[in-house]
KOLZA-203405 format. One record per residue (C-alpha): y, z, x. Coordinates in steps of 0.25 Angstrom, whole numbers, plus 5000, padded with zeros to 4 digits. Example, Ala and Ser with C-alpha at 12.3 -4.5 7.8 and 13.67 -1.06 7.14 Angstrom:
<atoms>
498250315049;499650295055;
</atoms>
This chain:
<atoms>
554550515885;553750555897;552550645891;552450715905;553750765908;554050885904;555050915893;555951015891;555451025875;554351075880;554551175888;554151095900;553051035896;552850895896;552450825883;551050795889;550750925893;551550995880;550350885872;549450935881;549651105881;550251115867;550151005856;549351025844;548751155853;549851265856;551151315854;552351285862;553651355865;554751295872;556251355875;557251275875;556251145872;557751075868;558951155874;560151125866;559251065855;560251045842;559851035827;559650875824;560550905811;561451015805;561151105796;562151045785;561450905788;559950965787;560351005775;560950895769;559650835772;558950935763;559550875753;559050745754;557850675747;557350615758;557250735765;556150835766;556550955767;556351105762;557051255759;556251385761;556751505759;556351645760;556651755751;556251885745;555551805734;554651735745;554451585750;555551475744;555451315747;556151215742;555951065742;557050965746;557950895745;558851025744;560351035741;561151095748;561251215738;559951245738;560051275753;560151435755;561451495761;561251485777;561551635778;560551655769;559151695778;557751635776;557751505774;557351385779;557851225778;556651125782;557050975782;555950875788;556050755793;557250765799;556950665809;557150555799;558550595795;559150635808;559250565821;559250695830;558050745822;557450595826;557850605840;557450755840;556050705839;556150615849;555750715859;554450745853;554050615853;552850645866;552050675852;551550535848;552450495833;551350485825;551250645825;552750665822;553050705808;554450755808;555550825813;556050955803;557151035804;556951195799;558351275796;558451405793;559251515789;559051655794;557551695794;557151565789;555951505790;554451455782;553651555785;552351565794;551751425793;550851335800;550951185803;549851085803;550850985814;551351015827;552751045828;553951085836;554851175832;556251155840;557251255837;558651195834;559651285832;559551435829;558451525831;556951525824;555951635827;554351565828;553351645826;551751565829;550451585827;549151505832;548351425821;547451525812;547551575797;548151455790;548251515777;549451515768;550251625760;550051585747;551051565736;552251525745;552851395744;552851375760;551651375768;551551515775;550651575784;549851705776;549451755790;550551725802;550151795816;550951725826;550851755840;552051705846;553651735843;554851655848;556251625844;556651495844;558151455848;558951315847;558051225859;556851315857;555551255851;554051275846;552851185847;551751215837;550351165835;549851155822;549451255814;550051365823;550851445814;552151495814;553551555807;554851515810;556051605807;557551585810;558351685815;559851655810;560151515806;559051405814;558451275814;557151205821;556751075820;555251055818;554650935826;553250925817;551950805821;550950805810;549550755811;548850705799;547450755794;546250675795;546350665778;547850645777;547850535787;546450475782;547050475767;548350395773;547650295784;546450265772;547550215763;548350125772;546850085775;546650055760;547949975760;547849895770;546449845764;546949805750;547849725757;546649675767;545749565759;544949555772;544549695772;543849695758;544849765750;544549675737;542949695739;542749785725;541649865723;540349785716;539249845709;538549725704;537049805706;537449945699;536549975691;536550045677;536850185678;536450315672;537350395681;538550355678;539250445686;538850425698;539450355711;538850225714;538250225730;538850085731;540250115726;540350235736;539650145746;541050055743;541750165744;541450195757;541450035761;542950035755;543350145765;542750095777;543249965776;544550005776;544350075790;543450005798;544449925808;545150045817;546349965816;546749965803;546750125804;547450155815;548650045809;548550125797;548750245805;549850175811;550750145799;550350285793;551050365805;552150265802;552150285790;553850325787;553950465782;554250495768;555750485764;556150395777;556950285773;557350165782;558750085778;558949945785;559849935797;560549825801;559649685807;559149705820;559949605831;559249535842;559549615852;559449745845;558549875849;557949945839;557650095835;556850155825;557350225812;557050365813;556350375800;555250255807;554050295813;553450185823;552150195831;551050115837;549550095843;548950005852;549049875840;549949905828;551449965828;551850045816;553350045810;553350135798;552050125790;551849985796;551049905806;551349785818;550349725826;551149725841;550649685855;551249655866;552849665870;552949685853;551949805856;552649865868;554149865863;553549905849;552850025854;554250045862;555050065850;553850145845;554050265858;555650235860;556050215845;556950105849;556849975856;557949905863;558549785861;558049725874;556649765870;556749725855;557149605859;555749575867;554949585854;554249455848;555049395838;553849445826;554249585833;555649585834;555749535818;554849665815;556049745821;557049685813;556049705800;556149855804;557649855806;557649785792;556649915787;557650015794;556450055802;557250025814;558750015818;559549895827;559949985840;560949905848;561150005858;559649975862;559949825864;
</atoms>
C-alpha cells in the first residue's frame, strides 16, 4: 500500500494525510468510503456463529422494562423475532472465523498491526442499537447493509447511567447527525461519544484498534519479564534473599529496609537490558487471541509458498521476528523475506525457497502448528 495515495475509503485523503488530520484527533465521515460494500457473512451464518463457544458474542435488547444483555454463546431460540424492533446482535472477532471479514481488514492495514483488535459485526433489528456510549479505541464504523442513524459527541462527561447492564452515557449532547447507507462509513477517536440506531433491518461492521494502558501493558511485559528470568540462571534468578546480620527484633511487624531494598533489586534486574523488553513486547502483541485455534495442514513442499492463518498475528522490529507469542532472531535475506510475509501475509514459493535451510525448517514447523498454510498458487 502506498500511504500517499489517496483512497476512496477515505474520502480522498491519503492514508498519511488521513494519520495526519484525523487519527486519535477528529472525526471523519466519508460517503461511499466502499461502494458496493457487501456483508462479510449472512445473517443466517452470523448467527450460527452466535451459537458457538468459541465465539464471543452478545444480545441486547430494548424493552419497556429497560436495558437487556445477554452473554453468548446463543441458540438460535433465544434470538428475537427479526420483525421484532430494538435489538441488537454483536458477534466479535469475526475476522477469525470468516475470510471476507479477514480480507475486510486488509484495507486498514496503513494502521500499523499491533494496534488492531478486531473486526465485529453489529445486526439489528428495527430501532436497535446499545445506547449512547463511548470507546476507549479508535474505530471505523463501515456500514454494510441497511441503514444506521449516528449521532456524536466530542469527549466530556464520561459518567455512566447507573444500574444498567450496558455502559450508557448519563449525559449525551451530540453535535453532529448522519444516516448511514450500505458503503457509507464513520471514523471515531477515542472517547467521542456516540449512538447508533437502525432504521429498519441494518448491519455495520466495527473495525476497532486498541492501545494498552501503561498498567495493563506494564502487568503483562513484568511478567513475561519474570518468566523469562526463572528460566535465565545467568540473570540471578536463584540469588535468595539473605539476612544473615538481622538483628533481634521488638518490632515484629515491621518491613525490613533490606528486604525492600531486594525488592527493588529483584525488579530492576529484570529490566535492565532494553532488549529483553522490547522482545517481550513483541511476543505480547502476538500473543494469539483467546479462543484462536490452529489445526495442522498438510507438509509444506519444496517449492511451496506460504500464507498465514487468519487467527496468526506476525510482527517484527529491527532484531527479533514474532509468530504468535514467540521470538526469532533473523538478519539478513531471512530477515527481509520474514519481514515480507510479515507486510503481505504470504510468501511465494520463489521467495520461501531463498530462505536458509534453519529458516526454511522454521516454516515447516509453522505449517506443522497450523500457524501457516502450503499455498501452491504462490509457487
Amino acid at each position: 500500500m502506498d500511504v500517499d495515495d489517496a483512497q476512496e475509503l477515505l474520502g480522498g485523503l491519503s492514508p498519511a494525510r488521513f494519520m495526519r488530520l484525523h487519527w486519535q484527533r477528529q472525526p471523519l465521515w466519508v460517503r461511499q468510503a466502499w461502494p458496493g460494500v457487501r456483508p462479510p457473512v449472512s445473517r443466517a451464518d452470523l448467527i450460527a456463529l452466535a451459537a458457538r463457544d468459541d465465539v464471543e458474542s452478545r444480545l441486547v435488547v430494548r424493552s419497556p422494562d429497560g436495558w437487556q444483555l445477554r452473554h453468548g454463546p446463543l441458540a438460535r431460540r433465544a434470538i428475537p423475532a427479526f420483525r421484532r424492533p430494538d435489538w441488537t446482535l454483536l458477534v466479535q472477532g469475526l475476522d477469525l472465523h470468516a475470510v471476507e471479514a479477514h480480507r475486510m481488514l486488509q484495507r486498514f492495514r496503513f494502521v500499523p498491526d499491533a494496534r488492531l483488535d478486531d473486526l465485529m459485526v453489529s445486526y439489528a433489528s428495527d430501532g436497535g442499537g446499545v445506547g449512547p456510549h463511548v470507546d476507549s479505541y479508535d474505530v471505523f464504523l463501515l456500514q454494510v447493509h441497511g441503514r444506521r442513524r449516528w449521532r456524536i459527541a466530542p469527549p466530556g462527561d464520561a459518567a455512566l447511567q447507573e444500574g444498567l447492564p450496558l455502559k450508557i452515557l448519563r449525559r449525551f449532547e451530540p453535535i453532529e447527525e448522519r444516516v448511514l447507507e450500505p458503503g457509507d462509513m464513520l471514523y471515531l477517536p477515542p472517547g467521542w461519544g456516540h449512538d447508533g440506531v437502525a432504521e429498519g433491518e441494518c448491519m455495520t461492521c466495527s473495525i476497532g484498534f486498541r492501545a494498552p494502558t501503561l498498567a495493563e501493558l506494564g502487568a503483562d511485559l513484568l511478567s513475561r519479564l519474570a518468566d523469562d528470568a526463572q528460566a535465565d540462571s545467568h540473570r540471578g534468578a536463584a540469588v535468595r534473599y539473605q539476612d544473615r546480620r538481622q538483628a533481634a527484633t521488638a518490632e515484629p511487624g515491621r518491613i525490613p529496609q533490606g528486604l525492600q531494598a531486594f525488592a527493588v533489586r529483584a525488579v530492576q534486574a529484570m529490566c535492565t537490558r532494553p532488549a529483553d523488553i522490547t522482545e517481550a513486547l513483541g511476543r505480547a502483541l502476538t500473543e494469539p487471541k483467546p479462543r484462536v485455534w490452529f489445526e495442522p495442514g498438510r507438509a509444506l513442499g519444496p517449492m511451496d509458498g506460504v500464507c498465514l492463518d487468519e487467527g496468526t498475528r506476525m510482527m517484527y522490529d529491527d532484531r527479533c521476528v514474532y509468530l504468535n507469542g514467540e521470538s526469532f532472531r533473523a538478519s539478513g535475506t531471512d530477515a527481509t523475506l520474514m519481514r515480507q510475509l510479515a507486510t503481505d501475509r504470504r510468501l511465494d514459493g520463489t521467495s520461501a525457497s531463498r530462505l536458509s535451510r534453519p529458516a526454511r525448517r522454521l516454516l515447516a514447523d509453522w505449517v506443522d502448528h497450523g500457524w501457516m498454510r502450503p499455498d501452491t498458487a504462490q509457487r
